[in-house]
C-alpha positions as CSV (number, residue, x, y, z in Angstrom):
1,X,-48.6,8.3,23.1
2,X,-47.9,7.7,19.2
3,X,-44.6,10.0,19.8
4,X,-43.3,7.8,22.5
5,X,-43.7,5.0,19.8
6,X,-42.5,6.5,17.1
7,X,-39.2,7.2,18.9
8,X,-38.5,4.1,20.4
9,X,-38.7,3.0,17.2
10,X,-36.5,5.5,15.1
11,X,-33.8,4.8,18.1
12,X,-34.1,0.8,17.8
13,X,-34.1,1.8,14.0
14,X,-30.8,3.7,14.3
15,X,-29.3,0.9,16.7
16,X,-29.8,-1.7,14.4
17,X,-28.0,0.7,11.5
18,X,-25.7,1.0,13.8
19,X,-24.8,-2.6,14.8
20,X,-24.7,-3.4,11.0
21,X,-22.0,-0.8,10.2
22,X,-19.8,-2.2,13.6
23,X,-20.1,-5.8,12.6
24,X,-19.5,-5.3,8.9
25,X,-16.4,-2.7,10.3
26,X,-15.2,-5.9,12.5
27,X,-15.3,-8.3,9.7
28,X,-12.9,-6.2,7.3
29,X,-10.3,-4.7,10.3
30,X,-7.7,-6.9,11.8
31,X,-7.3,-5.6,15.6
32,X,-4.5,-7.9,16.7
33,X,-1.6,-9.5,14.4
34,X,-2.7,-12.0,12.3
35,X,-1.6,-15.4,12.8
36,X,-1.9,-16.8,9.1
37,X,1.0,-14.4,7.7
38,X,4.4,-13.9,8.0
39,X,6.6,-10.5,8.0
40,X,9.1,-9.5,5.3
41,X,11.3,-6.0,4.9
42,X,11.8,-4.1,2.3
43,X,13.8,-0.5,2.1
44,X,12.6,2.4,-0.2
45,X,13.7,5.7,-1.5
46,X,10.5,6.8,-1.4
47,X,7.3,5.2,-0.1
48,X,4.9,8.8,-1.1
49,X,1.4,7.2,-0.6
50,X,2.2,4.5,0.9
51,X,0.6,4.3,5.1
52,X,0.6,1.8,7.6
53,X,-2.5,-0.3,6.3
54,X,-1.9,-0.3,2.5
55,X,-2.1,-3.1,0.6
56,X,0.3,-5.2,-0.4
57,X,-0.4,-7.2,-3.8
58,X,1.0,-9.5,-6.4
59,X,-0.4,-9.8,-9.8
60,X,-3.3,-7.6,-8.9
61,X,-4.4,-9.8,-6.1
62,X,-4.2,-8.2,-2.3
63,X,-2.0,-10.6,-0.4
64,X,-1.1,-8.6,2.6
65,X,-0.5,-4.9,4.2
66,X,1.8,-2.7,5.2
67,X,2.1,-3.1,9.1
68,X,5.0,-0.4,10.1
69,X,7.0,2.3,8.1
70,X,10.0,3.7,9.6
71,X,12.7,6.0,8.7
72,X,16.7,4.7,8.8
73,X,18.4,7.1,10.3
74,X,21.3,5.7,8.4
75,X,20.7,5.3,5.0
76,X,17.8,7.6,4.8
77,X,15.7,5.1,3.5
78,X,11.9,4.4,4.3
79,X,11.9,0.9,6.3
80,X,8.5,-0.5,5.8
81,X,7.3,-4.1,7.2
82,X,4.3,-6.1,5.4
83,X,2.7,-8.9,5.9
84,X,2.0,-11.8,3.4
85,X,-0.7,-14.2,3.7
86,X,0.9,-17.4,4.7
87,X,0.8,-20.4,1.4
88,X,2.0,-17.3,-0.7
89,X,6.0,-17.6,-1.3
90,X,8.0,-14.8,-2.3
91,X,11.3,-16.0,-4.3
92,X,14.6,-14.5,-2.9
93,X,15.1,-12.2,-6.3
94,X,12.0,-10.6,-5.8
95,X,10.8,-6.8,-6.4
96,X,8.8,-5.2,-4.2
97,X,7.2,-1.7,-6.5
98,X,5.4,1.3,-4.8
99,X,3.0,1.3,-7.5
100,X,-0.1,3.6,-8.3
101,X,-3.7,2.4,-9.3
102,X,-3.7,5.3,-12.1
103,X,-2.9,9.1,-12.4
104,X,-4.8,10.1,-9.4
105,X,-5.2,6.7,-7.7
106,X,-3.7,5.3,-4.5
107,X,-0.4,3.8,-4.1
108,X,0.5,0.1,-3.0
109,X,3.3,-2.4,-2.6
110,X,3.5,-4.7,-5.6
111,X,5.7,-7.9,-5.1
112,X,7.1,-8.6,-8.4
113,X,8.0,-12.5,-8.1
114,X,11.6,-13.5,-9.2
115,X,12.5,-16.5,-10.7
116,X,14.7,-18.2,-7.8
117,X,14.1,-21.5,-6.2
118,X,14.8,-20.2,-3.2
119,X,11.9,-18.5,-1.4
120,X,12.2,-15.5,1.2
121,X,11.9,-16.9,5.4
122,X,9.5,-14.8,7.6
123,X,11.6,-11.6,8.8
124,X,13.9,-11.6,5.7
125,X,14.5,-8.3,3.7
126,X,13.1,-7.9,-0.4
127,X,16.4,-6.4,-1.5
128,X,15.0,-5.3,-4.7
129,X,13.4,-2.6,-4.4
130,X,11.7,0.9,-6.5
131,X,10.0,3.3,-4.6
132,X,7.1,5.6,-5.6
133,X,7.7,8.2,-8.5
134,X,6.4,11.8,-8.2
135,X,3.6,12.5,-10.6
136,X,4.5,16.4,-10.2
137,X,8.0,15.7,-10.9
138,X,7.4,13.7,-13.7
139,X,5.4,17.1,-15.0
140,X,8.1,18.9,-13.9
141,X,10.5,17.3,-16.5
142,X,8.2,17.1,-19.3
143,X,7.3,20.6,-19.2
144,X,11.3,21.1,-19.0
145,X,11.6,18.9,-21.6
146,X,9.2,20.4,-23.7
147,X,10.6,24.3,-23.4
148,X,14.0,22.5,-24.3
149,X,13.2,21.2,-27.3
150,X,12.3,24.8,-28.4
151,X,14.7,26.7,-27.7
152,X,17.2,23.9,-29.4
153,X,14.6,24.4,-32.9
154,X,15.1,27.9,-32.7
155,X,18.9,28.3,-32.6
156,X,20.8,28.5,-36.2
């Protein structure tokens, strides 16, 4: 009889765990499109990091996601959509940055705010754009760099 017990209440134990995790799960995911943002564009080299659900900040601050990233098949460019939280304006000479939270961090879209009176509509296109820069890469040409610079010492 105490087994019976104890299970039922281990299971109503693990049920409550397990309404906790879906409810907090529910509060931080957005299943449909959200109403209080609008959509911009923006076209990058390279968006390495970067998925559909990244964030998109400004200033440090999330502001909105990454809700699509496509490939053009004619300018071989990375076509990604975002969202930004409606109240927020984004000035037409803006910068939107594939940026990385340190060495071995993740990457996100910054929004670099321009200085222009006139601000961006919903479905307009961030035409300033710098995509994400290859940590190995960057290794790559410093330790090319650095075997260059020796072999320049040693000639006469």
């Amino acid at each position: 009889m105490s087994e019976n017990v104890t299970e039922v209440v281990t299971g109503a134990g693990v049920l409550a765990v397990a309404l906790g995790f879906l409810v907090f799960a529910s509060d931080r995911a957005t299943f449909s499109a959200a109403t209080d943002s609008y959509e911009l564009v923006a076209s990058f080299r390279s968006v390495e990091g970067v998925t559909v659900g990244t964030d998109v900040r400004m200033a440090g601050v999330k502001v909105g996601t990454i809700t699509d990233l496509a490939l053009n098949p004619t300018t071989f460019f990375a076509d990604a959509r975002l969202t930004v939280r409606n109240g927020i304006v984004v000035p037409d000479d803006s910068t939107a940055v594939v940026a990385s939270e340190g060495l071995l961090g993740g990457a996100f879209v910054e929004i670099l705010p321009g200085g222009s009176p006139i601000d961006l509509d919903p479905g307009a296109e961030i035409e300033n754009t710098q995509g994400s820069v290859s940590v190995i890469a960057l290794l790559m040409k410093f330790v090319g760099a650095a075997s260059g610079d020796d072999t320049e010492t040693a000639a006469p």
